[in-house]
N, C-alpha and C positions, 0 to 999 in steps of 0.2 A: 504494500500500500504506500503512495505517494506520497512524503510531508507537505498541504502546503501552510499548515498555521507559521506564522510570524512568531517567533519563539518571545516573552519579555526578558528585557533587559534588565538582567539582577543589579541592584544599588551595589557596585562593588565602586570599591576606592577610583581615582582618576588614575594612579599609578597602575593599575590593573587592566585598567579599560579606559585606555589614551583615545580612542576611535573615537570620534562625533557620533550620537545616536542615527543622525541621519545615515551616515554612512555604514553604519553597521546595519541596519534596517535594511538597504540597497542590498547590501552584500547578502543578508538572508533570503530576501525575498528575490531578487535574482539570483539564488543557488543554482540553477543549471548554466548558466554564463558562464559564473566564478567556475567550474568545473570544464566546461569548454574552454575559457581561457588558460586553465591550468596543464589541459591535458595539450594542447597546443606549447605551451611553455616545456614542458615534457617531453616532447618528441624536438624541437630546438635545441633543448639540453642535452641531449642521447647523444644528436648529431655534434653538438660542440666538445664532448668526452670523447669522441668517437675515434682520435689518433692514442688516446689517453689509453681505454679500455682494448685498444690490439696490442699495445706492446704492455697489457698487463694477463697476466696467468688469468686463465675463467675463472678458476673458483673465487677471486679475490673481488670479481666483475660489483655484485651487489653493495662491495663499499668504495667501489672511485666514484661513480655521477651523483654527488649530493647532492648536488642543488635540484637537476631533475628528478630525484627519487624523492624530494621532501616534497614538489608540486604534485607530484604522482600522486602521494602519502594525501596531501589535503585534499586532491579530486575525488579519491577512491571516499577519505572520511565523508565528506560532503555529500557524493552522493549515495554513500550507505542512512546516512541519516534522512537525505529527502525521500531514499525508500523503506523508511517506518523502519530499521536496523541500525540505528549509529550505535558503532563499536568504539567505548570509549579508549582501549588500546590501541587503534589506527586514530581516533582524536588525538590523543595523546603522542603518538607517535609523530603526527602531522604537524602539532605544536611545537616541539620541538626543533621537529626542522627547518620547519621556516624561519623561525624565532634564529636558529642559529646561522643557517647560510644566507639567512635574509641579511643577517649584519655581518658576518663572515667576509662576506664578497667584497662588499662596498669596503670595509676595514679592509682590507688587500687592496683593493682596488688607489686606497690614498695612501696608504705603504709605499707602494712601490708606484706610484704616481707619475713622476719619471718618465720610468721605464717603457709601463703599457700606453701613456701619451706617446710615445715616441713608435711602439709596436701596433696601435691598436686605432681604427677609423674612430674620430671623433661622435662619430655616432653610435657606435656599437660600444664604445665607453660610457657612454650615456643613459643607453639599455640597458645594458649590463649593472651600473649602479642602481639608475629608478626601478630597475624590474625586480630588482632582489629586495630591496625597500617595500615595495610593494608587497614581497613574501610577511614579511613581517607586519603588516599592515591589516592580513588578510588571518596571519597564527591569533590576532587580539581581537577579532572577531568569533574565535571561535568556542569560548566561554556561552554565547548564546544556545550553543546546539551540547554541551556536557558540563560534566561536574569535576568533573578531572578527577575521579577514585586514584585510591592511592596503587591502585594494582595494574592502571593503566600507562600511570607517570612511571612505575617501573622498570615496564616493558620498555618506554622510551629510553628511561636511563640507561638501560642497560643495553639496548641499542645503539645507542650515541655513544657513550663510553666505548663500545667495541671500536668504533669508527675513528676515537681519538686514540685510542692504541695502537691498531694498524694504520691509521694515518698517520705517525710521530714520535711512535716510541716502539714499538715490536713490529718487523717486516716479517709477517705472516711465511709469507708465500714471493719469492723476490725481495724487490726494494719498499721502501713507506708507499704506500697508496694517496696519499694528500692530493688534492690538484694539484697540476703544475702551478709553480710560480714563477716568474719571469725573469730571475735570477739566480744566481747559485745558492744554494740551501746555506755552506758558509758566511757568505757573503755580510761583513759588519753592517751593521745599522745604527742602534742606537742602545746607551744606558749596559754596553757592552756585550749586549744580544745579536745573535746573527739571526740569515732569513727566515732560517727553519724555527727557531726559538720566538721571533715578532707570530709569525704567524699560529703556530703552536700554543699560545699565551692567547691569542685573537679568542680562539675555537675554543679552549678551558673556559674561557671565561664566559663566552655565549651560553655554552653548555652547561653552566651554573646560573646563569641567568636565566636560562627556560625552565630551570626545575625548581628555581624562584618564587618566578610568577607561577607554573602552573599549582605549585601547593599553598601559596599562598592565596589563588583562588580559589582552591577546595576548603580551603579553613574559611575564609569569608562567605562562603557559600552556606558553608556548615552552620558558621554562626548567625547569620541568617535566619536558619530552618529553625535554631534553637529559640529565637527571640518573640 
């Protein structure tokens, strides 16, 4: 069965829920867009790993394209929910993700600022920032459609943690899986951190950031019910 009710919007803090109600509204009630534009960002994404993921071993395949497997992650959430099934461990898991490659990117992206000016069409640098922004835009929407249980955030935790070990600190299968970055992993930067270390430090921190907000939306939720 098809959702089409307008979920209401829980009183949580502005910290929680940065979104304009208008625009969170948009975004529920045009649920089948958000998930055509997602699943179109998703095959973009495939195609842009796509030199990435050959010269990497298959089995490791499922942790190099984060950015399109987090879109994937919130099309599939979305429309399990507009079909009367949202699986609060793919909510969860979808939050996450965007949450973290939606700022990921963009944080790489002025890292090494430089660099990809220099390698990368003015436009597609552009994309590439607002479109991953938009990730994160679309993960703080999604408190409308779950509660974020504590068995959901898990799953993602322990998702993403696989993905910051094999991206950065344990080469499974080969070398680290991370995206590429546009210069030597060595390479000094700054506060006596090299590339692999700035951007490694980026991802930790995202990743403490999404498991943040999502339990702190579970407890405001909670207390809510209690009140």
């Amino acid at each position: 069965m098809t959702s089409t009710r307008v979920p209401a919007r829980d009183p949580l803090p502005r910290y929680l829920a940065p979104v304009p109600k208008t625009v969170e509204d948009l975004g529920v009630r045009f649920a089948w867009l958000v998930v055509a534009i997602n699943l179109a960002g998703t095959a973009f994404g495939f195609w842009y790993y796509s030199a990435q993921l050959a010269a990497t071993p298959t089995v490791m395949w499922p942790w190099v394209p984060d950015s399109p497997l987090a879109t994937l992650l919130i099309a599939l959430a979305i429309a399990a929910w507009k079909l009367g099934h949202e699986l609060p461990w793919l909510t969860a898991l979808a939050f996450f993700g965007n949450i973290i490659l939606g700022l990921w990117t963009p944080y790489t992206l002025l890292v090494f600022y430089e660099t990809y000016a220099a390698q990368t069409h003015p436009l597609m640098y552009q994309f590439l920032f607002w479109s991953h922004l938009g990730m994160v835009v679309q993960a703080l929407v999604l408190h409308r459609i779950t509660d974020f249980p504590v068995r959901g955030v898990a799953v993602a935790l322990a998702w993403y943690t696989s993905n910051l070990i094999v991206d950065y600190f344990v080469p499974i299968a080969g070398d680290l899986h991370h995206t590429t970055i546009p210069v030597p992993r060595d390479t000094p930067l700054f506060l006596g951190a090299d590339a692999l270390g700035v951007v490694a430090a980026g991802e930790v921190t995202f990743t403490l950031l999404a498991l943040f907000l999502a339990l702190a939306t579970r407890v405001k939720m909670c207390e809510r019910a209690h009140t």
